[in-house]
DSSP file (Angstrom, degrees, kcal/mol; ACC not computed):
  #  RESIDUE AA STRUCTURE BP1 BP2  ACC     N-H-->O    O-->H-N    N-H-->O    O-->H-N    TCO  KAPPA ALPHA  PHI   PSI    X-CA   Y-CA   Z-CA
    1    1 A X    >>        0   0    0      0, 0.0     4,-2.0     0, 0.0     3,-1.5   0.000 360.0 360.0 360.0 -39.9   -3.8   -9.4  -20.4
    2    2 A X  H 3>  +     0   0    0      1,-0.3     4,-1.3     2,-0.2     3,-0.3   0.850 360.0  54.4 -49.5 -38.6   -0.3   -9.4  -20.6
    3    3 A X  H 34 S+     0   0    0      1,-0.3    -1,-0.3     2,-0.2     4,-0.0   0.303 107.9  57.9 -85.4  -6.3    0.2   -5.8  -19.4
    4    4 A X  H <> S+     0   0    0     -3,-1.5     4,-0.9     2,-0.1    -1,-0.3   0.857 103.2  45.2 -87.4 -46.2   -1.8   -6.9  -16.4
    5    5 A X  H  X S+     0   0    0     -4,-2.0     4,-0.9    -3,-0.3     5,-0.2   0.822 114.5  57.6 -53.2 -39.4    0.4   -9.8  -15.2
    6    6 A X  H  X S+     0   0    0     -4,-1.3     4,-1.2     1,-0.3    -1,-0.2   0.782 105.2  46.2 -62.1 -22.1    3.3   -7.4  -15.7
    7    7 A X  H  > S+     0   0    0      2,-0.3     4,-0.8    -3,-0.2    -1,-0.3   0.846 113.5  44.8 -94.4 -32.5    2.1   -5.1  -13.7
    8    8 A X  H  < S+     0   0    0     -4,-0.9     4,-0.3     1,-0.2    -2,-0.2   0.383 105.4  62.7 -91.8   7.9    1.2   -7.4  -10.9
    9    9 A X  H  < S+     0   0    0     -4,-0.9    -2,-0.3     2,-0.1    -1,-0.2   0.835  94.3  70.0 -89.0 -45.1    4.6   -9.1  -11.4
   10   10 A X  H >< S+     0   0    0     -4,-1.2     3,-6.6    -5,-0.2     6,-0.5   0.805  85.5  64.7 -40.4 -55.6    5.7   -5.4  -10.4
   11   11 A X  T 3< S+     0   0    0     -4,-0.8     2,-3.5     1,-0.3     5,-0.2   0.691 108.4  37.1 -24.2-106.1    4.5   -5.9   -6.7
   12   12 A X  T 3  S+     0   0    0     -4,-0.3     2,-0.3     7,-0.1    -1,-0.3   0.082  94.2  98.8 -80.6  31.4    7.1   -8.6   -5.8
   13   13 A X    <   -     0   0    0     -3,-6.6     5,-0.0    -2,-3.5     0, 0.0  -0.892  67.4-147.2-109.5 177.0   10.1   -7.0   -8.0
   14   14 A X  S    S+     0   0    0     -2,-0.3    -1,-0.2     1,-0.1    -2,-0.0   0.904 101.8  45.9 -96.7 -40.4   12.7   -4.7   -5.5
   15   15 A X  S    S+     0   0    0      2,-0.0    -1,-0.1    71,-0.0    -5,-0.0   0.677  88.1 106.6 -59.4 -44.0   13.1   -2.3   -9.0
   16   16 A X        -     0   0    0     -6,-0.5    -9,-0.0    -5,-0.2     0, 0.0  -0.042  66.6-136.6 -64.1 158.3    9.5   -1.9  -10.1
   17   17 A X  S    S+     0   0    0      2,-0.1     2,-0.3     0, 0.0    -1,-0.1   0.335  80.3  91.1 -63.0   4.1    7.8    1.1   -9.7
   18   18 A X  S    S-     0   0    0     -7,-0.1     2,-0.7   -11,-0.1    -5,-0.2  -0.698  73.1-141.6-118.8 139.6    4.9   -0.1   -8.6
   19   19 A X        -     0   0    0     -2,-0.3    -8,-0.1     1,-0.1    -7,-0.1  -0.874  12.8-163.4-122.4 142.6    4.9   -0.4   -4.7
   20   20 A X  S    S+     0   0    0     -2,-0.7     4,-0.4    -9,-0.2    -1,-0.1   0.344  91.1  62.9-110.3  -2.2    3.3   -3.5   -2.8
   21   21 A X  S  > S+     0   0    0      2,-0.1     4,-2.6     3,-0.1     5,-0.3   0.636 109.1  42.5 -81.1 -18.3    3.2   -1.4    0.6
   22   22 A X  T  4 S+     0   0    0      2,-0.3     4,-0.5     1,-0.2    -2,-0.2   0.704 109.6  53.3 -89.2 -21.6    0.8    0.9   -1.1
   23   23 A X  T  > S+     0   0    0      2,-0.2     4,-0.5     3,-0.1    -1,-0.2   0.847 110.7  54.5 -90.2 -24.8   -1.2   -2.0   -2.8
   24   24 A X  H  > S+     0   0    0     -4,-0.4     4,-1.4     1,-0.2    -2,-0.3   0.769 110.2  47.6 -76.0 -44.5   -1.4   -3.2    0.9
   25   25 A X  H  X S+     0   0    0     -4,-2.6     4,-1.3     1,-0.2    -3,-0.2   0.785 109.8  42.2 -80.4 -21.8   -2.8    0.0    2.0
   26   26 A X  H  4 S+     0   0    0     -4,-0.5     4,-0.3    -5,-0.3    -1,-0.2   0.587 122.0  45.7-100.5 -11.7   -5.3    0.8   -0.1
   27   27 A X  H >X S+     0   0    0     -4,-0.5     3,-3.6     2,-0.1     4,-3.0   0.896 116.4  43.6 -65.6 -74.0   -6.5   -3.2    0.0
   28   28 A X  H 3X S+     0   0    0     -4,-1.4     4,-2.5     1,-0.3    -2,-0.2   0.739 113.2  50.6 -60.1 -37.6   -6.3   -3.4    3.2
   29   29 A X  H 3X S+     0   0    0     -4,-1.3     4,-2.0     2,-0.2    -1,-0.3   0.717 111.3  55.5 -74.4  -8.5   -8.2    0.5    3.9
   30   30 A X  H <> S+     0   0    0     -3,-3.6     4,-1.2    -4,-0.3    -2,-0.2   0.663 104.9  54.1-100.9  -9.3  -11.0   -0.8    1.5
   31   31 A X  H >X S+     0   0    0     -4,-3.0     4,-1.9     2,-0.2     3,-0.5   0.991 107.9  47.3 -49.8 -69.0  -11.3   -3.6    3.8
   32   32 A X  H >X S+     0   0    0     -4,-2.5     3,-1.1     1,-0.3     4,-0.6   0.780 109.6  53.6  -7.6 -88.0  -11.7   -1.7    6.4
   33   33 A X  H 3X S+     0   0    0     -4,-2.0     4,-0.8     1,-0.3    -1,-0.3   0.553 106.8  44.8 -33.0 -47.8  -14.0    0.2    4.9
   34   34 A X  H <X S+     0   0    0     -4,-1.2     4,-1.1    -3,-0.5    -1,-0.3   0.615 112.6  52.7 -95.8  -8.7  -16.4   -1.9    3.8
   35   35 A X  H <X S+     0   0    0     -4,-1.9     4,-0.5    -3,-1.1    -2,-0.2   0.626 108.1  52.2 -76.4  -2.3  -16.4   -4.0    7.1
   36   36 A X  H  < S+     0   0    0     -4,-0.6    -2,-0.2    -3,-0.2    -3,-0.2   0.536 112.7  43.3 -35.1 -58.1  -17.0   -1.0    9.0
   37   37 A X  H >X S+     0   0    0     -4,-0.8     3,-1.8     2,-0.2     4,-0.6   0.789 113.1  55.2 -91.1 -43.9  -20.2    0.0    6.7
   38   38 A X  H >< S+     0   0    0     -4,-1.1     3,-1.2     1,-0.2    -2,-0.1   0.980 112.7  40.3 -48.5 -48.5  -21.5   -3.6    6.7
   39   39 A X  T 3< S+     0   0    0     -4,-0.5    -1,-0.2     1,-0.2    -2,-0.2   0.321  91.9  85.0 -78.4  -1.2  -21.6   -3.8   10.1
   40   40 A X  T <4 S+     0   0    0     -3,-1.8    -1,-0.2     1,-0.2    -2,-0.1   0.844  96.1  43.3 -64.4 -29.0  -22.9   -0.3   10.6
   41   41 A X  S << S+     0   0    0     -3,-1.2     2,-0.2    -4,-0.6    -1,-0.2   0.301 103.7  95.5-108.4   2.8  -26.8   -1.5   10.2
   42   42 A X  S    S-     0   0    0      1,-0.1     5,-0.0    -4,-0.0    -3,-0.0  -0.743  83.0 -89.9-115.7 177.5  -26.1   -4.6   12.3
   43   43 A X    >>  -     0   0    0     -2,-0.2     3,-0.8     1,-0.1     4,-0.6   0.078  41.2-106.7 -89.1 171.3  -26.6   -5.5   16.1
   44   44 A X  G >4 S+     0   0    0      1,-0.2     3,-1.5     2,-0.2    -1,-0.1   0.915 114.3  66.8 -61.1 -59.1  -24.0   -4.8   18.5
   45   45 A X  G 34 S+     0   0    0      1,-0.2    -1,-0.2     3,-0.0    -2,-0.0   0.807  96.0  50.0 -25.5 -34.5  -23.2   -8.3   18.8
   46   46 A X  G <4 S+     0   0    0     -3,-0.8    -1,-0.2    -7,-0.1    -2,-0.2   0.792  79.9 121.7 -85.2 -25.6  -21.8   -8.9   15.1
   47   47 A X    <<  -     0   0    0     -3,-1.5     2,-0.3    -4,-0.6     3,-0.1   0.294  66.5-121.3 -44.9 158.8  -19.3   -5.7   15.4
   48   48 A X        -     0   0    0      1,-0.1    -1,-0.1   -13,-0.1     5,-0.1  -0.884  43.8 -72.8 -87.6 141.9  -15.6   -7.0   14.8
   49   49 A X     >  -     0   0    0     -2,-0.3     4,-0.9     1,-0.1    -1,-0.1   0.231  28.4-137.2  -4.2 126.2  -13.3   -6.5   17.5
   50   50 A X  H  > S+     0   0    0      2,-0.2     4,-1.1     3,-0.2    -1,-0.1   0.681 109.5  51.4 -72.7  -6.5  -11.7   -3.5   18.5
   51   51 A X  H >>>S+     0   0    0      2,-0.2     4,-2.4     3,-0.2     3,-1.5   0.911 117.5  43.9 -93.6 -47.9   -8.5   -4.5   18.9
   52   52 A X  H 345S+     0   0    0      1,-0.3    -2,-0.2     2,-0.2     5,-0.1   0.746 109.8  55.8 -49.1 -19.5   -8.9   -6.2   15.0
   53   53 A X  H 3X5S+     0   0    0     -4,-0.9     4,-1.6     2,-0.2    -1,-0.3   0.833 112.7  47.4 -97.2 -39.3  -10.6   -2.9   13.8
   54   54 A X  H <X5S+     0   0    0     -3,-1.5     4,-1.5    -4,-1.1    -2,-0.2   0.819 112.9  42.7 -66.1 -40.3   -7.1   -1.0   15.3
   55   55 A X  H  X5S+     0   0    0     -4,-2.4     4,-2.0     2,-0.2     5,-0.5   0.778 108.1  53.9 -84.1 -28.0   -4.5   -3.1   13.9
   56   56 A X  H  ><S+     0   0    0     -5,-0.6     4,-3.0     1,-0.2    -2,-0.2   0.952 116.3  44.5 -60.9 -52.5   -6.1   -3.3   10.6
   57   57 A X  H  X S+     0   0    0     -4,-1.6     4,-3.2     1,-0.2     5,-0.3   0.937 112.9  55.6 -36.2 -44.1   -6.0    1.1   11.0
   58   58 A X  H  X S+     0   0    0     -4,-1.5     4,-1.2     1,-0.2    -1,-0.2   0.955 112.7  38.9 -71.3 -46.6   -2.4    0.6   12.3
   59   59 A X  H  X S+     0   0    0     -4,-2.0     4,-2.1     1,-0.2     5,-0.3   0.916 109.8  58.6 -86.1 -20.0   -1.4   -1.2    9.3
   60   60 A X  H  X S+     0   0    0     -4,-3.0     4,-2.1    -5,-0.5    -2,-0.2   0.921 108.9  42.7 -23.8 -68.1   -3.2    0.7    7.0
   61   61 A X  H  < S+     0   0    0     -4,-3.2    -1,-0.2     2,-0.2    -2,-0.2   0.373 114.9  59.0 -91.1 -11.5   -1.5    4.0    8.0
   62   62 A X  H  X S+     0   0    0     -4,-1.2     4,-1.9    -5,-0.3     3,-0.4   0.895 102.9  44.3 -63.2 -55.9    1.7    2.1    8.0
   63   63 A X  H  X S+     0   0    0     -4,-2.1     4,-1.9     2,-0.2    -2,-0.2   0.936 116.7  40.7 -49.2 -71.7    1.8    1.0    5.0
   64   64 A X  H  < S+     0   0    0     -4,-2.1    -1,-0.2    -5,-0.3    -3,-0.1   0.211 114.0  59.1 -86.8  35.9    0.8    4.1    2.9
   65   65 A X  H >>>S+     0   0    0     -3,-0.4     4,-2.6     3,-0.1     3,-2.3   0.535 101.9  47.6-116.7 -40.8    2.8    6.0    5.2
   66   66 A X  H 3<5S+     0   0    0     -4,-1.9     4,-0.4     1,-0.3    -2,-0.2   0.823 114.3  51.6 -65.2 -22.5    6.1    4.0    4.4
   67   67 A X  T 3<5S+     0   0    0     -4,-1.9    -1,-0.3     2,-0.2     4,-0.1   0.225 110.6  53.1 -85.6  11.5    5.2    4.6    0.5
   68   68 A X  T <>5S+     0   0    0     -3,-2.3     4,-1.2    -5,-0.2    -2,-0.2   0.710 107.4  42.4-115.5 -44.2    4.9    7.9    1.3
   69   69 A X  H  X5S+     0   0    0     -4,-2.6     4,-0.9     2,-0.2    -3,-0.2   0.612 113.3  54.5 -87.6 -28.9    8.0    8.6    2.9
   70   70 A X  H  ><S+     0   0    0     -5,-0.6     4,-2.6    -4,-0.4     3,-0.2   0.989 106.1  50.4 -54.8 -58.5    9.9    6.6    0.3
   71   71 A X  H  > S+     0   0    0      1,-0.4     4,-1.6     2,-0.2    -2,-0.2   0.727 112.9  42.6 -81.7 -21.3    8.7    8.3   -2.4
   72   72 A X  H  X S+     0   0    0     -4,-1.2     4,-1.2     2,-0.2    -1,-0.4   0.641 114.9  54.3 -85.0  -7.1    9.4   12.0   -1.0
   73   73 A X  H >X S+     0   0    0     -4,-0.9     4,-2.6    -3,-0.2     3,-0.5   0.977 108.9  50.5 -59.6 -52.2   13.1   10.6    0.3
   74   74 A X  H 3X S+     0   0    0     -4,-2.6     4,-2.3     1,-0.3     5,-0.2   0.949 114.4  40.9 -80.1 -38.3   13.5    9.6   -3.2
   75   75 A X  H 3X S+     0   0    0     -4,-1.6     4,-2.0     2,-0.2    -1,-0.3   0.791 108.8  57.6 -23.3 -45.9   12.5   13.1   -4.6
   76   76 A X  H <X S+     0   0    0     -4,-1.2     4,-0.6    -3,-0.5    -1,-0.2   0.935 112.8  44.4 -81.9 -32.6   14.4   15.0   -1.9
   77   77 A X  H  X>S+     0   0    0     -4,-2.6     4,-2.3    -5,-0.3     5,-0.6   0.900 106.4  58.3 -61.2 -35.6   17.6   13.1   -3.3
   78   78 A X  H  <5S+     0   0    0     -4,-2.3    -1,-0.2    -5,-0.4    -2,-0.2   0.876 110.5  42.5 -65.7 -33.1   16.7   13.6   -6.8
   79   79 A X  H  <5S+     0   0    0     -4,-2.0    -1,-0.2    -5,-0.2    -2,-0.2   0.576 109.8  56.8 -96.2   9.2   16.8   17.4   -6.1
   80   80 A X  H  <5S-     0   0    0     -4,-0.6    -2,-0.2    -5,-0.2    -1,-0.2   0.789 111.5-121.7 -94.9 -21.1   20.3   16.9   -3.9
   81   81 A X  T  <5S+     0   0    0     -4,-2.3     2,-1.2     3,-0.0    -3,-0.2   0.081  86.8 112.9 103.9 -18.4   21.8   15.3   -7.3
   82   82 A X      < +     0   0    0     -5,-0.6     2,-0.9     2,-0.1    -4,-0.2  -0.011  35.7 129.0 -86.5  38.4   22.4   11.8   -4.8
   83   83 A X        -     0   0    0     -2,-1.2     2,-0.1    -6,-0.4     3,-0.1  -0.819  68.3-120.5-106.8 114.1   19.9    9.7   -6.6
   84   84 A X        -     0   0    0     -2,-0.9    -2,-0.1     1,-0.1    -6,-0.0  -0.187  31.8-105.0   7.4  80.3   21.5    6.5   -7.4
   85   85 A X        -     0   0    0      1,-0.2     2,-0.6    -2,-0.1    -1,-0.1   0.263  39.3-130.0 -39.1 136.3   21.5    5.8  -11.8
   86   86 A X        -     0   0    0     -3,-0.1    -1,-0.2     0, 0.0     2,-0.1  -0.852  15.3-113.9-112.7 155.5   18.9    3.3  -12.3
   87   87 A X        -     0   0    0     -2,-0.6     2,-0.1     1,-0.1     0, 0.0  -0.515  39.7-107.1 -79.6 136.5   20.0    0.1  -14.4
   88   88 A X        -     0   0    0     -2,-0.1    -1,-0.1     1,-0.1     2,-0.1  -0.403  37.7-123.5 -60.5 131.3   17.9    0.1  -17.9
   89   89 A X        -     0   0    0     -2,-0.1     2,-0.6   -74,-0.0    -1,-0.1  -0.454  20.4-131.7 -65.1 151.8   15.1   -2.8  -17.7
   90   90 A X              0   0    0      1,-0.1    -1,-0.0    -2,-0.1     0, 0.0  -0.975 360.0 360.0-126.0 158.1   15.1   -5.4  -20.3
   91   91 A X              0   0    0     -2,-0.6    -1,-0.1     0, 0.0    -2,-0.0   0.339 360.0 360.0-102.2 360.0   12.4   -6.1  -21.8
């Protein structure tokens, strides 16, 4: 249980590995997804918005696009020798 709180204390630290645009995208695309499939078998009527059904997409693809592009920036630095020493946690 601990290692679970630790890990969701990761989200809101600036240090952790653990990335909260990426926990945002893959919530938020399994939203999506499963309002999308509920709504498949129901009348026209119920459907959600399109403009709500686009911005949920828009942040979606934002989100695990900005975790995406971090994580090769921090890679393309790592192989240029300019990545930045990271301070030992304590634990």
């Amino acid at each position: 249980m601990k290692k679970l709180f630790s890990w969701l204390g990761g989200f809101f630290d600036a240090n952790s590995s653990v990335s909260s645009k990426r926990l945002v995208g893959i919530s938020g695309a399994g939203f999506l997804y499963w309002t999308l499939y509920s709504n498949s078998s129901s009348h026209s009527d119920f459907a959600p918005a399109d403009s709500l059904v686009w911005g949920t997409v828009v942040l979606v693809c934002t989100s695990l696009g900005l975790a995406t592009v971090k994580e090769i920036g921090d890679l393309v630095s790592g192989f240029k020798g300019t990545k930045k020493e990271e301070e030992p946690k304590a634990e």
